[in-house]
C-alpha positions in Angstrom: -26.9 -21.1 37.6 -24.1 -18.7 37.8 -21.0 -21.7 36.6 -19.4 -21.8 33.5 -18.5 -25.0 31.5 -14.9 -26.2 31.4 -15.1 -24.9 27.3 -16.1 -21.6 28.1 -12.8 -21.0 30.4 -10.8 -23.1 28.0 -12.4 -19.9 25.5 -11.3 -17.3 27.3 -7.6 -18.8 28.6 -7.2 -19.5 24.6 -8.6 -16.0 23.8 -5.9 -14.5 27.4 -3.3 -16.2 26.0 -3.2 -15.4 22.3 -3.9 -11.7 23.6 -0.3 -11.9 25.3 1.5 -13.3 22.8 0.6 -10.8 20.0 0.2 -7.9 22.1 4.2 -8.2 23.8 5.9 -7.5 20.4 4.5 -4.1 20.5 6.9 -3.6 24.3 9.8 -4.4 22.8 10.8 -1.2 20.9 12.0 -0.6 17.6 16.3 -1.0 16.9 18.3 0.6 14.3 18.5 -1.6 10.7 19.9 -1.5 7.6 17.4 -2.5 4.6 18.7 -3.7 1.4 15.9 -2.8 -1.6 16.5 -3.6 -5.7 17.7 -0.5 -6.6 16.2 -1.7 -10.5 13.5 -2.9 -11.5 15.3 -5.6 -13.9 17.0 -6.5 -10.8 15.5 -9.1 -8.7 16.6 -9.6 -4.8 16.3 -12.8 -3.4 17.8 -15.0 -0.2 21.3 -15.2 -1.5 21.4 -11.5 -0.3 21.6 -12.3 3.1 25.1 -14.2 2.8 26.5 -11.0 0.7 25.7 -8.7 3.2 26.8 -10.7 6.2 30.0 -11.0 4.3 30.0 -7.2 4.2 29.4 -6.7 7.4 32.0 -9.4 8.1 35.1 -7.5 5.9 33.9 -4.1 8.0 34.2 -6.2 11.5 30.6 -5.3 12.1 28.5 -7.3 13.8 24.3 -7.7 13.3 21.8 -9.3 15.7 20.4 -11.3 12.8 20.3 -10.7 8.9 17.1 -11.9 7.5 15.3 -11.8 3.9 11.9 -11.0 4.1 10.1 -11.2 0.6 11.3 -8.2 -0.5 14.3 -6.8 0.9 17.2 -7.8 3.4 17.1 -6.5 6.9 19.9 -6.2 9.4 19.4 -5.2 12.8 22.1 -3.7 15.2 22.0 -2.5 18.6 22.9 0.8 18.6 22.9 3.9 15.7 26.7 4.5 15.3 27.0 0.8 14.3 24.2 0.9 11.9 25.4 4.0 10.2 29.0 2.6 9.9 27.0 -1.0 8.5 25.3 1.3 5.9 28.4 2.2 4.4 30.0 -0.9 4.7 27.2 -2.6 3.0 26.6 -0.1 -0.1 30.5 0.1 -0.7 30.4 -3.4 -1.3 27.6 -3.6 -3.2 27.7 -0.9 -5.6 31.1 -0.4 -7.0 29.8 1.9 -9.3 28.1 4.8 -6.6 26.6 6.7 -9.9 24.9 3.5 -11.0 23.8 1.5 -8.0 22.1 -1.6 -8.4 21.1 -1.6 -5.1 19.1 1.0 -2.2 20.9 0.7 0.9 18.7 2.7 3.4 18.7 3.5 7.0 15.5 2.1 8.8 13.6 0.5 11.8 12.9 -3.1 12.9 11.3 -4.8 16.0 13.2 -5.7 19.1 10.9 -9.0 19.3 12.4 -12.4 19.6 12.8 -14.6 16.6 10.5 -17.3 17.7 7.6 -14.6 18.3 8.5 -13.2 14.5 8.3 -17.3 13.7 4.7 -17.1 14.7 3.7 -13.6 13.1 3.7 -12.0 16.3 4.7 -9.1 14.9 4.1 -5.2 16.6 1.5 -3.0 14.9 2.7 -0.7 12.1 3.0 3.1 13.3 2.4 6.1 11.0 3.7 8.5 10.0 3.0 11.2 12.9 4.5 8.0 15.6 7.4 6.2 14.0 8.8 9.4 11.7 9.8 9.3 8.5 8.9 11.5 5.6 5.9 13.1 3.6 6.0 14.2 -0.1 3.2 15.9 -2.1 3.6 15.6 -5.4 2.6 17.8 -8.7 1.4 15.9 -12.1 2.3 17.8 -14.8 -0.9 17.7 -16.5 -0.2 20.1 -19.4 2.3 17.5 -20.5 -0.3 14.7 -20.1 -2.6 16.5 -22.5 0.5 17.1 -24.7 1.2 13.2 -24.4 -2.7 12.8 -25.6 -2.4 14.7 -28.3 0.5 12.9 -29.5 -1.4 9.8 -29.4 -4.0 11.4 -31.9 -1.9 12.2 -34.1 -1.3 8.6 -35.2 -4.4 7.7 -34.7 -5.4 10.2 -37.4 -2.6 8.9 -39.7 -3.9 5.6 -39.6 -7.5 6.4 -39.9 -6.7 9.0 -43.0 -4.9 6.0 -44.6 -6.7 3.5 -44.1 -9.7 5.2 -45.8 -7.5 6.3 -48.5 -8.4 10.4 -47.9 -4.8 12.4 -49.2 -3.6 15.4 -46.6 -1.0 17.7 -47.1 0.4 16.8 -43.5 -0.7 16.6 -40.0 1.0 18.4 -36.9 0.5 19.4 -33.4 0.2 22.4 -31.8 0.2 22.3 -28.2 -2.5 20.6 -27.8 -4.3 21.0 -30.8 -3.5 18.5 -33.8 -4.4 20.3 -37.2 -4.8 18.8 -40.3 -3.9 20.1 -43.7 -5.9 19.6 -47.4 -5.6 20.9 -50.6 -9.2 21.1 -51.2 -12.5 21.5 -49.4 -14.1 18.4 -50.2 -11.3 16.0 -48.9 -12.0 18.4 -45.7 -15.1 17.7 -45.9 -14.8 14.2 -45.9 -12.1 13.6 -43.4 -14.1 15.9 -40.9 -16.7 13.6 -41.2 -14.6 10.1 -40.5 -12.6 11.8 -38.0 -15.7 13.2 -35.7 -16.6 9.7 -36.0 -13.7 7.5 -35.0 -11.9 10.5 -32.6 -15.1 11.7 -30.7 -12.8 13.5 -27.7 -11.6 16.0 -30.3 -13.9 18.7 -31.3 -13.2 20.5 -34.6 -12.9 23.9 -36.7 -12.2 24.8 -40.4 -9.1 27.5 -41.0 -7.0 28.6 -43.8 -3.8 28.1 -43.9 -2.4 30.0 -46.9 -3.1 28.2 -50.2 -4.3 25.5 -48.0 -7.2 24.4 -45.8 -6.5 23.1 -42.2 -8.6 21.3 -39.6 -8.0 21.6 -36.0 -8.3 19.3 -33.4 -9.2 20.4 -29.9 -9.4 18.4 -26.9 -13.2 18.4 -25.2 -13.4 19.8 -22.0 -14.9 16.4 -20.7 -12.2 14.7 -22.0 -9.1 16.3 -21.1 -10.9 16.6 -17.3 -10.9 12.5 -18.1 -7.1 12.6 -19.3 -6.3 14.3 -16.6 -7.7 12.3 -13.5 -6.7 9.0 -15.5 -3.1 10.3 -15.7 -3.1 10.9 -11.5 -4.5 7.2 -11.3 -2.3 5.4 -13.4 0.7 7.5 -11.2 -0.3 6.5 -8.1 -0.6 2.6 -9.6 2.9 2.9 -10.9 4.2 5.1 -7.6 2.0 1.7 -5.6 3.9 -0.8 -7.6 7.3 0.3 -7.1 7.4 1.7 -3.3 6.1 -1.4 -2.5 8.4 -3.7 -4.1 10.9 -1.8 -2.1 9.2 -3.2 0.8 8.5 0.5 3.0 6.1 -0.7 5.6 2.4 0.8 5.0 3.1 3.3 2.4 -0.1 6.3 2.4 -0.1 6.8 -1.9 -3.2 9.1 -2.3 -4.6 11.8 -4.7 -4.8 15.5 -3.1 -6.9 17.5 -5.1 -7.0 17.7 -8.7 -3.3 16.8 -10.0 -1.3 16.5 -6.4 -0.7 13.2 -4.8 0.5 12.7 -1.3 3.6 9.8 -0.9 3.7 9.0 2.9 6.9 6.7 4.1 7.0 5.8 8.0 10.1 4.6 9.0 12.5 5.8 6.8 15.0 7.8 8.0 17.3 8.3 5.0 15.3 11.7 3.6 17.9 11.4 0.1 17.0 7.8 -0.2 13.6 8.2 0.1 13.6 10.5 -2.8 15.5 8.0 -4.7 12.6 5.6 -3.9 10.0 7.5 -5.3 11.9 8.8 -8.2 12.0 4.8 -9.2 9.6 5.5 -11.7 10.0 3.5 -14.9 9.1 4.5 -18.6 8.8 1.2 -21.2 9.2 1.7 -24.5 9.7 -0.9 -27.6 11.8 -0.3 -30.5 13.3 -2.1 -33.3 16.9 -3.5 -33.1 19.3 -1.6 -35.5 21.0 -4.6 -37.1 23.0 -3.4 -40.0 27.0 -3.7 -40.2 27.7 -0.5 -39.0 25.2 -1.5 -35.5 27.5 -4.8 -35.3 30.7 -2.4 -35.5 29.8 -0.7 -32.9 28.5 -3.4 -30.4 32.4 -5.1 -31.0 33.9 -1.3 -30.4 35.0 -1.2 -33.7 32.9 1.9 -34.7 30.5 4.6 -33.3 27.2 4.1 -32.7 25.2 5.0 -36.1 23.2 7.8 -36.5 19.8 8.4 -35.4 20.6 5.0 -33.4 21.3 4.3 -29.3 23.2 1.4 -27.3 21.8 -0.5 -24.6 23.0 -3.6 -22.6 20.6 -6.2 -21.7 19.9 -7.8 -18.2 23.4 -10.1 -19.0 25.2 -7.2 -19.8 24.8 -7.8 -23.9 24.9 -4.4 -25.5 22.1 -4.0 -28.2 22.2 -1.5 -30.5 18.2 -0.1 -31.1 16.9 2.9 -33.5 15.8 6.5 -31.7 12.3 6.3 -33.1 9.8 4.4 -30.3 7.4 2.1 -31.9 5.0 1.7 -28.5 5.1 2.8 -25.1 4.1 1.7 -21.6 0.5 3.9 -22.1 -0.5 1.0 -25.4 0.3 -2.0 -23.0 -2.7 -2.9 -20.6 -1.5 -6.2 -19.4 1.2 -8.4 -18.9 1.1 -12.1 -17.4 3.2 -15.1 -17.0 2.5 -18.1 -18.9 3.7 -21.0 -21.0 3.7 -21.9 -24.7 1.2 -24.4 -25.7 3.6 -25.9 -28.1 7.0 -25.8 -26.2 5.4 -25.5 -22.8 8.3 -22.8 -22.5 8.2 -20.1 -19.7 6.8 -17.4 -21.8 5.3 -13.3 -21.0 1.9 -12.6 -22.6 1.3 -8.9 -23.7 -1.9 -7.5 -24.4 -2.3 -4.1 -26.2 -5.0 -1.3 -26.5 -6.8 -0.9 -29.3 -4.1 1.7 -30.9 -1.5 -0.5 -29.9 -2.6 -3.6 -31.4 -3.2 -1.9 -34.7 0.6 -0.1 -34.8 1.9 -3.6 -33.4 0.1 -5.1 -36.3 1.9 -2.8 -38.8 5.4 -2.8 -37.7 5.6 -7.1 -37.4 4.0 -7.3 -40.5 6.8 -5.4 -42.1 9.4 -6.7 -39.9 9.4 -10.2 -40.2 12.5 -11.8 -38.8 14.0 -9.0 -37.1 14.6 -8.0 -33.4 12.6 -5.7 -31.5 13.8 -4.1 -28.4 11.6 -3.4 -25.0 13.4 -1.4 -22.7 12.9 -0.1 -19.3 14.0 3.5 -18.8 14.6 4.6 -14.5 16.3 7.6 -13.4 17.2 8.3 -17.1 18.9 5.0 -18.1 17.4 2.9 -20.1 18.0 -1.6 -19.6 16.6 -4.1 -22.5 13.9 -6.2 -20.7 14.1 -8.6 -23.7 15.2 -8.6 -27.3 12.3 -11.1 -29.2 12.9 -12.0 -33.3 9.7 -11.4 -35.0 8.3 -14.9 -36.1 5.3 -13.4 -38.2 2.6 -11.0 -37.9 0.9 -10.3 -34.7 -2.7 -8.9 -34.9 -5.4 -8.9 -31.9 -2.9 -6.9 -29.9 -1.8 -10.4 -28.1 1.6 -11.0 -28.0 3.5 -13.4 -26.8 7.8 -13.1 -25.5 9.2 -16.9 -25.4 13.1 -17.3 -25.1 15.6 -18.9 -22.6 13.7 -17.2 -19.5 12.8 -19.3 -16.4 9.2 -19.5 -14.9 10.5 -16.6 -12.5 12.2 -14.5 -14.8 8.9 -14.8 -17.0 7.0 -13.4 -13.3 9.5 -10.6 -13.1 9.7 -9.6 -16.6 5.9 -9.8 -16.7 5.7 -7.5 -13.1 8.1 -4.9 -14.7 6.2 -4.8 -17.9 2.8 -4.3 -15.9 4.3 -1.4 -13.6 4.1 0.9 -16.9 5.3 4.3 -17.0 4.3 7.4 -15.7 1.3 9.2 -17.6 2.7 12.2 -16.6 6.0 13.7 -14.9 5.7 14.4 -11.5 8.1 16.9 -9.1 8.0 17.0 -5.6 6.2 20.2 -4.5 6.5 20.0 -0.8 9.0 17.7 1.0 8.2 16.8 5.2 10.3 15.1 7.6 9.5 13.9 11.0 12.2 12.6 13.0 11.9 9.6 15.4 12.3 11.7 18.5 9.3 13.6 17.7 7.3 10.4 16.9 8.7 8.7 20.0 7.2 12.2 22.1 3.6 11.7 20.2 3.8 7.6 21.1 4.3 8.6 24.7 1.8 11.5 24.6 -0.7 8.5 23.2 0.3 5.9 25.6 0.0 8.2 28.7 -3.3 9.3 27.4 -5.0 5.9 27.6 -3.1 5.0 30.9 -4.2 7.7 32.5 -8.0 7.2 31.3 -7.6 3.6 32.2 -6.8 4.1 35.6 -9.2 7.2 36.2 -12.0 4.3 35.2 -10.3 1.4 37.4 -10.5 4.2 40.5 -14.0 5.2 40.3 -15.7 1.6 39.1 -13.6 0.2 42.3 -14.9 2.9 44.3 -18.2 2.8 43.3 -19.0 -1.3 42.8 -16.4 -2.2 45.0 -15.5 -6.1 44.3 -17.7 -5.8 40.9 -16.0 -3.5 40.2 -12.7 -4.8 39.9 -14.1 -7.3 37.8 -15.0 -4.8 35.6 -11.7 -3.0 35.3 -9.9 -6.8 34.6 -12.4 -6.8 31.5 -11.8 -3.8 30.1 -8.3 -4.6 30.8 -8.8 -7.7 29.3 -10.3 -5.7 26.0 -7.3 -3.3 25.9 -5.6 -6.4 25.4 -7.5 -8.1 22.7 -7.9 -5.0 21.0 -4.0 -4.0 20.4 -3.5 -8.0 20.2 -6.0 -8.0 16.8 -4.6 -4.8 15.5 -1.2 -6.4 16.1 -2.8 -9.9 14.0 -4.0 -7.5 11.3 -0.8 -5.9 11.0 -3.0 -2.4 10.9 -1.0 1.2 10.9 -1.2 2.9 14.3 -1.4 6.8 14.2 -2.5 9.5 17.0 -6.1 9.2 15.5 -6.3 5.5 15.8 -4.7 5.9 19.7 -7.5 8.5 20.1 -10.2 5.9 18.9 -8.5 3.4 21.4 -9.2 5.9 24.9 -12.6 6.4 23.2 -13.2 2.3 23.1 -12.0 2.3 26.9 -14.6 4.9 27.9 -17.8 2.8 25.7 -16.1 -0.7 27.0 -16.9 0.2 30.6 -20.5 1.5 29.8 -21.3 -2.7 29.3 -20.1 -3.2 32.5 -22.0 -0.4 34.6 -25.3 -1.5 32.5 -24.9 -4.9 34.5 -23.9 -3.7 37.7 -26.9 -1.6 37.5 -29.1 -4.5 36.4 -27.8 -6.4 39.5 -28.0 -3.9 42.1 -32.1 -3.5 40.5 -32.9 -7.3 40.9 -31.3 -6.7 44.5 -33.6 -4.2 45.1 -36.7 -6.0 44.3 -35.6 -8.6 46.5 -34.1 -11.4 44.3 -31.5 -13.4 46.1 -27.9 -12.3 45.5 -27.3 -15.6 43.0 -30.5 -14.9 40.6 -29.8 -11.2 41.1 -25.7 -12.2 39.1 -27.8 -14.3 36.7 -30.8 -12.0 35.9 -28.3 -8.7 36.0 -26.4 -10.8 32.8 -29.4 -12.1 30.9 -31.0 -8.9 30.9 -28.4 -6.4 30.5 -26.9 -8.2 26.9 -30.0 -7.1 24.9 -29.5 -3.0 26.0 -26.0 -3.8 25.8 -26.4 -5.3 21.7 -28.0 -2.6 20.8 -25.9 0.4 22.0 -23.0 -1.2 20.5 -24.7 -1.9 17.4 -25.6 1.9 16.3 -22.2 2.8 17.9 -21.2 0.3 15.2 -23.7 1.6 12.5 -21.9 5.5 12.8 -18.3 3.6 12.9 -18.9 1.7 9.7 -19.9 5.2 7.9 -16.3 6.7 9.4 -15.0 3.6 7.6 -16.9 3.8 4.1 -16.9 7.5 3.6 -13.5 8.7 5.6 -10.4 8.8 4.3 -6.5 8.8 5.9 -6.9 9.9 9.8 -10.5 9.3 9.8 -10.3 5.8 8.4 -7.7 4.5 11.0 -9.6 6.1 13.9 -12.5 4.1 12.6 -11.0 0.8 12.0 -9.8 0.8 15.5 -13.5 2.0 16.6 -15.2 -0.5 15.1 -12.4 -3.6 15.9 -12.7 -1.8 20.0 -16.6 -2.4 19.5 -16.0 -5.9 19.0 -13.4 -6.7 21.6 -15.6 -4.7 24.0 -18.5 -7.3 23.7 -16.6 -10.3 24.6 -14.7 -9.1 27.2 -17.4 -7.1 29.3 -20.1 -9.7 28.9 -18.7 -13.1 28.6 -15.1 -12.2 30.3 -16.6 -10.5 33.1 -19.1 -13.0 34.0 -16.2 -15.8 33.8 -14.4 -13.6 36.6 -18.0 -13.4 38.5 -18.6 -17.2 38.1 -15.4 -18.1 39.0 -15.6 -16.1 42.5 -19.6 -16.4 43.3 -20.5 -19.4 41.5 -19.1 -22.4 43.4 -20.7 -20.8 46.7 -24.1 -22.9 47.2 -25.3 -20.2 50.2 -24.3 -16.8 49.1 -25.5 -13.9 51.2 -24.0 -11.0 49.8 -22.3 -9.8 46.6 -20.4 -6.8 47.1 -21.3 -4.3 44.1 -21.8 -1.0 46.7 -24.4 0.5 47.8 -27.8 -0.8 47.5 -31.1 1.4 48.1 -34.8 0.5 48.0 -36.9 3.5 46.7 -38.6 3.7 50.0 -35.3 4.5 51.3 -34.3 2.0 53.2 -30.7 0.1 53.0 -31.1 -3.9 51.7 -27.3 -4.2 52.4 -25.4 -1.8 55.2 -21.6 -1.1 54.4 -22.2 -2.1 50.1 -22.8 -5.3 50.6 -26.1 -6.5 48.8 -28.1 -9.4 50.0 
């Protein structure tokens, strides 16, 4: 009756042991490191980086624990701080000789103490936020007149193309602000490009005015649509801030819109508040251009003369120069996709570019009438600008699909194709508010936390001890049991721990023991009514999992909504609600009965069952000193 198959301990011993092995990692402690990042986005890290740093390290007679590659940057991990800060200058001497121009982000920053062979198997510890590992908090203002500015820009070519296209004559178009106006020599050509342009530019509302001898049209942005412009500009910045923090590899970035034009950059673990802001500022613009390749360009990419006018010089990835005209044929904002792929002739590596509507039609335009020639797409960070690629034109491209073939690889084609996708910035941004919170003060809050839950956790073991005596120790091994499972899966999910989530996990204790007194309960009842102490274990189980099921279920339900509809705090204090639920199931039902089974079960002729106190309603004891027959 109360004996468990061999498969069911075999469960739970499976279930013990994988809660160890990925709940230890988080004992070990963090130790100082030194990450190396691509401090470009044309630059690509990969595994050789390891052996250049080691060397480093080497020439400084500094020595590391380990130096590993891990996807996305190098880490090296030292025992103590003074080494670690002496490594970090070590390492960035030798890899940037040129300190204004660094190719690389060497940055101070944390790793886990863990053993190798635990990392082998992805038992890693959980990620800690902000408020328990330290690091730093930015909120950042979008300059949204300037994204309205940058709309009304567009316009104006769309209004050039449409106006020529359809063959109607004006006497110029400018912008104003935001306002694009129009001007006409006569009423009726007003007339009639009012009429096409209220058709094919509906976001623009407009009014007649004189302009002297002239007439003018104005163009003002809709409310509706510069409120659209506007929250399209903070979601494309938080896409591109997304794309580059994380190929820098910051564990768990928080990127999220604050209000109306403010977004909130959240970096845990970094420790380096200067290169922090250099990580964020890795914002990139792309613009294309056509390549200025008269004699007087050539002169100047051999030294032999200046630079022409209205003309700039850029070097390509191999260090080319390239010599490309001022005016910008397309920017990032035209570009809405970019993909590896191959040619279906050549079966080369190739990128595959698609275009917006405007895009495609300027694209269109400038290949037609450049047949033959180069065009430049460059990448512009921190104010410098590096030629992606240099394509000839073969012939006209129309559709907006384009296609960049060349002597690229299959992964430069992925790289070039992830740095063509991470766009530019709709609109600048400036840090507004700057926070940093050291690692003493998040070690403080971790030990606040840990207490926290200790301290609950043994107030519960006293009094369920106390009160169900033997019971109730096998009730405090399954909630200890949950604790376990429940940091173990957080730990598996490689989920961000912060004080609300630590909160959530104190909570879980207090709702995980609640199974357990619901069967104690149900077996001191079936005592009562005079079952014998076996059935009384058996019935106690059975009929305590259906009031058990559904308490956890609408504790569940109200957890789920925290998950849907919070956001930040409230979202990791649910995610470890509703995981705790889980966990709490398993180990006060199946993991407690295992313990019960284990002890009761192989008795044939059991008297008693020691669960405290049992009391008949007519008063009278069924089991003197808490022992229940």
């Amino acid at each position: 009756m109360n004996r468990y198959p061999w498969w069911k301990y075999a469960i739970l011993a499976v279930a013990l042991l994988i809660g160890l092995l990925y709940t230890v990692p988080n004992l070990y402690g963090e130790a100082p490191a030194v990450q190396v990042s691509s401090g470009k986005a044309t630059v690509k890290i990969d595994a050789g980086m390891v052996q250049r740093v080691e060397q480093a390290l080497q020439a400084a007679g500094l020595q590391a624990d380990f130096v590993q590659f891990d996807g996305n940057s190098v880490r090296a991990r030292f025992r103590d701080t003074d080494t670690q800060i002496k490594a970090k200058d070590a390492v960035a001497k030798a890899l940037n000789p040129d300190a204004a121009n660094p190719s690389w982000i060497v940055a101070l920053n944390l790793v886990s103490r863990s053993p190798a062979w635990m990392a082998s198997l992805h038992a890693l510890p959980m990620y800690l936020g902000l408020d328990l590992r330290g690091g730093v908090h930015f909120l950042m203002q979008v300059d949204m007149k300037s994204a309205l500015t940058k709309k009304a820009e567009s316009f104006t070519g769309d209004m050039r193309t449409l106006l020529r296209d359809k063959n109607v004559r004006h006497a110029g178009i400018t912008r104003d602000g935001d306002n694009v106006e129009v001007r006409f020599r006569d009423a009726a050509t007003l007339a009639t490009a009012r009429n096409l342009l209220a058709d094919q530019l509906p976001d623009l509302a407009w009014t007649e005015a004189a302009d002297g001898a002239d007439l003018k049209l104005v163009g003002t942005l809709k409310p509706e649509a510069a409120r659209r412009v506007q929250e399209q500009a903070v979601k494309q910045n938080i896409t591109t801030l997304h794309n580059r923090v994380n190929e820098l590899g910051v564990a768990e970035p928080v990127i999220q819109q604050s209000g109306l034009d403010r977004v909130v950059v959240q970096l845990p673990g970094v420790q380096d508040t200067a290169k922090a802001k250099d990580i964020i500022g890795r914002t990139a613009t792309l613009e294309i251009r056509m390549v200025n390749e008269t004699s007087e360009a050539r002169d100047a990419i051999t030294g032999a003369g200046p630079v022409p006018f209205g003309s700039e010089r850029f070097l390509e990835r191999g260090g080319q120069p390239v010599i490309v005209y001022r005016s910008v044929v397309l920017t990032g904002e035209n570009l809405t996709d970019a993909q590896p792929g191959f040619d279906s002739q050549t079966q080369e590596p190739t990128v595959n570019l698609t275009l917006d509507a405007k895009g495609a039609r300027i694209f269109k335009d400038v290949t037609r009438e450049n047949v033959g020639k180069r065009m430049a797409i460059i990448l512009f960070e921190k104010g410098r600008g590096e030629v992606v690629t240099a394509p000839v034109i073969r012939s006209e491209i129309a559709g907006g699909r384009v296609q960049i073939s060349g002597t690229m690889t299959t992964q430069e084609a992925n790289d070039q194709s992830l740095l063509l996708r991470a766009g530019s910035l709709a609109a600048p941004m400036e840090i507004i508010e700057e926070r940093t919170i050291g690692p003493s003060l998040g070690a403080e809050n971790i030990d606040k936390g840990i207490n926290s839950v200790l301290y609950g956790f043994a107030a519960i073991a006293v009094f369920m001890c106390a009160y169900y005596l033997l019971f109730g120790v096998f009730s405090t091994l399954a909630l200890a049991f949950n604790l376990l499972l429940l940091v173990a899966v957080l730990s598996m999910l490689q989920a961000t721990l912060s004080l609300p989530g630590i909160a959530a996990i104190a909570l879980v204790l207090g709702m995980a023991i609640d199974s357990n007194v619901l069967i104690n309960e149900r077996v001191r009842e079936e005592l009562r009514n005079g079952a014998s102490p076996q059935a009384a274990i058996n019935a106690g189980y059975e009929r305590a999992f259906a009031t058990i099921l559904d308490s956890n279920i609408t504790t569940l339900i109200a957890g789920l909504a925290l998950l849907a509809f919070g956001s930040g705090p409230v979202r990791g204090f649910a995610v470890v609600h509703c995981l705790g639920i889980a966990t709490s199931m398993f180990s006060s039902v199946m993991f407690s009965r295992g313990l019960v089974n284990l002890w009761y079960g192989r008795k044939k002729k059991l008297k008693s069952v020691s669960i405290g106190q049992v009391w008949r309603p007519d008063g009278a004891v069924v089991a003197p000193k808490g022992e229940g027959n």
